[in-house]
C-alpha positions in Angstrom: -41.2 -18.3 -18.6 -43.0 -20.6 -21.2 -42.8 -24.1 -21.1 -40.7 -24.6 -24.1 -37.9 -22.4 -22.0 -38.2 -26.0 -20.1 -35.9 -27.4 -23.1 -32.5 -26.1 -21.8 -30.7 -29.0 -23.5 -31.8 -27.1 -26.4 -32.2 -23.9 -25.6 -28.7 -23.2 -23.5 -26.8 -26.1 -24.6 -23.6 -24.5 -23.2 -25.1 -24.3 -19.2 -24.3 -26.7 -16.6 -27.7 -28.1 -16.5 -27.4 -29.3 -20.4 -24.0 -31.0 -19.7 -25.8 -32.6 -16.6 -28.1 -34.0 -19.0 -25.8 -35.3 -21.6 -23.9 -36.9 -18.6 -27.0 -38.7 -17.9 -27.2 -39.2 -21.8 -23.7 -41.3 -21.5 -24.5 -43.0 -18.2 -28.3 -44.4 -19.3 -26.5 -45.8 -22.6 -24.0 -47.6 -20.4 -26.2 -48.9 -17.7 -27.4 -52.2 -19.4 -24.6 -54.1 -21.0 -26.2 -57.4 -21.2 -29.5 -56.3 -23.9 -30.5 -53.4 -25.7 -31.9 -50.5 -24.1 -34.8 -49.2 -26.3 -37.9 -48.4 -24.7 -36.9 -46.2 -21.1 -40.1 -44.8 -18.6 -39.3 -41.7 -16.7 -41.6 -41.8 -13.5 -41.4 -40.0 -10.1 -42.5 -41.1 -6.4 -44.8 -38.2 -6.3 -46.1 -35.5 -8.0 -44.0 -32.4 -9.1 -40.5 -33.7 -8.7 -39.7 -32.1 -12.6 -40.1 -35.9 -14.0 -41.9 -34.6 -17.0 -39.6 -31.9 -17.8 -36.4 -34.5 -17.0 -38.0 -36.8 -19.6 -37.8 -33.9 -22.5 -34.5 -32.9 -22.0 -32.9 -36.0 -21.6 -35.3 -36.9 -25.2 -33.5 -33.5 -26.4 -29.7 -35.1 -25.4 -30.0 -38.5 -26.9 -31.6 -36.7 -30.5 -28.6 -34.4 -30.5 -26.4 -37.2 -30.3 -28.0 -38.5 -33.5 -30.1 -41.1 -32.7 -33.7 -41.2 -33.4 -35.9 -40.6 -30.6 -39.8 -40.7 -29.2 -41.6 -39.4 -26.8 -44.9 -40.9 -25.3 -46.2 -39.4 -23.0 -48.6 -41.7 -21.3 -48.9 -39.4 -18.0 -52.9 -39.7 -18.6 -53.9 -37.9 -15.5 -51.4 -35.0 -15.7 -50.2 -34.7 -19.4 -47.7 -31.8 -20.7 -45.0 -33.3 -22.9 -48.0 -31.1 -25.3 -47.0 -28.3 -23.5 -43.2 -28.4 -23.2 -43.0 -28.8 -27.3 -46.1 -26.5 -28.2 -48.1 -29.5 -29.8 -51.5 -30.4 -30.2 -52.7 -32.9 -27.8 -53.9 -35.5 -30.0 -52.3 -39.0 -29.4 -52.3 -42.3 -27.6 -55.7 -41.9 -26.5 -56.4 -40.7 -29.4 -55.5 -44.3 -30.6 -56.5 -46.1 -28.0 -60.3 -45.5 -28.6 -60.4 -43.7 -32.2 -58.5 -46.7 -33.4 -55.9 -44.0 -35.4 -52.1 -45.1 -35.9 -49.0 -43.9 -34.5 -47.7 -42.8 -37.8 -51.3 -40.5 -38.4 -50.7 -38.8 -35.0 -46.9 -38.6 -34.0 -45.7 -35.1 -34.4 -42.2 -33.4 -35.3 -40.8 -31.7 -33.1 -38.0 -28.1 -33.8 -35.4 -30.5 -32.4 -33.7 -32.7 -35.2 -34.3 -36.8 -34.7 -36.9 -35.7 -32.1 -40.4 -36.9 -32.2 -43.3 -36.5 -29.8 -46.5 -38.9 -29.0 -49.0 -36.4 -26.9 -51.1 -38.3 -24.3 -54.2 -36.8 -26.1 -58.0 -36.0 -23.9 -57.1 -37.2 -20.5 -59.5 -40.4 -20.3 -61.8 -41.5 -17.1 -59.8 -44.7 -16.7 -56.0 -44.3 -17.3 -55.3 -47.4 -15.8 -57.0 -49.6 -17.6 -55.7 -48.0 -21.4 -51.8 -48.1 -20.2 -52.5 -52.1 -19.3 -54.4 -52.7 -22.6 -52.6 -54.8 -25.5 -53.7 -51.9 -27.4 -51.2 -49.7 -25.5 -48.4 -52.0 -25.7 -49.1 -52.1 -29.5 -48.2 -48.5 -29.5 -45.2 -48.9 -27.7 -43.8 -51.8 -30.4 -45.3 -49.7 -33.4 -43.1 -46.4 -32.0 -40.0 -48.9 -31.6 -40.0 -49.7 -35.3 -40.1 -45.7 -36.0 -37.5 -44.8 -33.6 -33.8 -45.6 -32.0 -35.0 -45.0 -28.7 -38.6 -44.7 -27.0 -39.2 -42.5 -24.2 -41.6 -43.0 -21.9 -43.6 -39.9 -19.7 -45.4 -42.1 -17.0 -47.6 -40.8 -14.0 -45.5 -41.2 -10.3 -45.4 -44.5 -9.0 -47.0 -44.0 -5.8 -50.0 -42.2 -6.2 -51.4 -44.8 -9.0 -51.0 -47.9 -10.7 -50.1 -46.4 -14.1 -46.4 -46.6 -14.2 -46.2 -50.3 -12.4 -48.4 -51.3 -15.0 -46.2 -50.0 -17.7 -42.9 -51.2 -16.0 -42.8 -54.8 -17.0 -43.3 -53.5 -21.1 -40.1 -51.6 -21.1 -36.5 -52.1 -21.2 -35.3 -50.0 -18.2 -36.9 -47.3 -15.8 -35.3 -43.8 -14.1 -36.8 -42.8 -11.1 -36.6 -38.6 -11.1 -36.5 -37.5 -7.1 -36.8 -34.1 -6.3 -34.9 -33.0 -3.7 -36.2 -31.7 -0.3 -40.0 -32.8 -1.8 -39.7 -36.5 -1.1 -39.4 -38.5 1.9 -36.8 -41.4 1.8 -39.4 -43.7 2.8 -41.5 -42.9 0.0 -38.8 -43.4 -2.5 -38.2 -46.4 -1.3 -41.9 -47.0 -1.4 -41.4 -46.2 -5.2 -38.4 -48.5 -6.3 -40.5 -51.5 -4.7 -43.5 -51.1 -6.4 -41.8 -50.9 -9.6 -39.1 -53.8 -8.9 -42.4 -55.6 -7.4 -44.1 -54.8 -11.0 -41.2 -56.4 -12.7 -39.3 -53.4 -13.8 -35.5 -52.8 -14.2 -34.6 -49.7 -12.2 -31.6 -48.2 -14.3 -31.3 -45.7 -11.7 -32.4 -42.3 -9.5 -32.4 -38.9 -10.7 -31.8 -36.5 -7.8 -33.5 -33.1 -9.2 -34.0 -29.9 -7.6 -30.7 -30.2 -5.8 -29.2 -26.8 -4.1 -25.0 -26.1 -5.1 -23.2 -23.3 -4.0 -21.8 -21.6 -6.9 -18.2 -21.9 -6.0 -19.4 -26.1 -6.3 -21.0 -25.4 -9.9 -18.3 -28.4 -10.8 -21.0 -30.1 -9.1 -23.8 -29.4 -11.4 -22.6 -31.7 -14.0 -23.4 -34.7 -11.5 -26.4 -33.1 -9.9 -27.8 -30.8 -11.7 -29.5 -27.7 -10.2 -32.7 -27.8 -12.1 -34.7 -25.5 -9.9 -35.3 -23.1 -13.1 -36.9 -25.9 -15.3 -38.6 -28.5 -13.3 -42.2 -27.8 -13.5 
């Protein structure tokens, strides 16, 4: 299966899994009343819990409800936002130490309204970058571009990366996957981000096992098994 198979929103827009992402379309536009929702981080508590591939399709669902949309990825360690879309990786690090723009290295994407930001050469010191006023100049320049910035952060426990990002955006969804991560460590998770100032909009519980006579349930859950990388 390639990686742009990854894009069922797109690709199967009529299966389960692509209504479960358009749900979670409607419920991230509703879950801050009180301020406007425009820059949102995906991260994970671990490694390989399909955050990355959660990000794009949700990305996917909010373009094809017509608004304007970015991805970043700023997973500097792990990067494949490149991959999922079939771009070349040239981009924030690109910026962050070629001194290019957003608008030189932003690419289209096949989806409509849908942009994507590649991490570009994975850097010695990720850390650092993300916390830079350089990188939260990227961030503001993509805002001014788009209706909605996405961001593709590392997982929260294993580095610093998306705690230092957290405080610089508007809301954060944790993506769990199922049967991969101990309670203890997504606890572990939410803290460090509610601990780096972040809002928590919510958790994404991926990877989840339905019976098929439950498929009703798949519009709440989501079986992504197929498309989580």
């Amino acid at each position: 299966m390639s990686q742009k198979r990854q894009l069922i929103v797109h690709e199967d827009a009529k299966s389960p899994v692509a209504e479960a992402y358009r749900t979670l379309r409607t419920n991230i536009q509703f879950a801050k009343i009180d301020g406007e929702l425009k820059v949102i981080m995906f991260t994970s508590a671990g490694p390989g819990e399909g955050k990355s591939t959660t990000t794009a399709n949700t990305a996917v669902a909010m373009a094809q409800a017509g608004k304007k949309v970015i991805i970043i990825d700023c997973d500097l360690r792990k990067p494949v936002q490149h991959k999922i879309f079939g771009k070349r990786n040239r981009g924030v690090t690109n910026i962050l130490v070629e001194d290019r723009s957003v608008e030189e290295l932003i690419q289209n994407t096949e989806i409509d309204n849908l942009q994507v930001l590649t991490s570009g050469p994975i850097p010695p010191n990720p850390s650092e970058l993300l916390g830079s006023v350089k990188m939260r100049e990227i961030i503001n320049d993509a805002k001014k571009l788009a209706d909605i910035v996405i961001i593709d952060a590392p997982p929260t426990v294993a580095v610093t990366d998306a705690c230092v990002l957290a405080s610089g955006v508007d809301g954060i969804v944790l993506v769990l996957g199922a049967g991969l991560v101990r309670p203890e460590m997504a606890q572990k998770a939410k803290e460090l981000l509610r601990n780096a100032n972040g809002h928590v909009l919510g958790v994404i519980l991926n990877r989840v096992e339905i019976e098929e006579e439950h498929a009703y349930y798949y519009y709440y859950y989501g079986n992504e098994k197929k498309i989580a990388k």
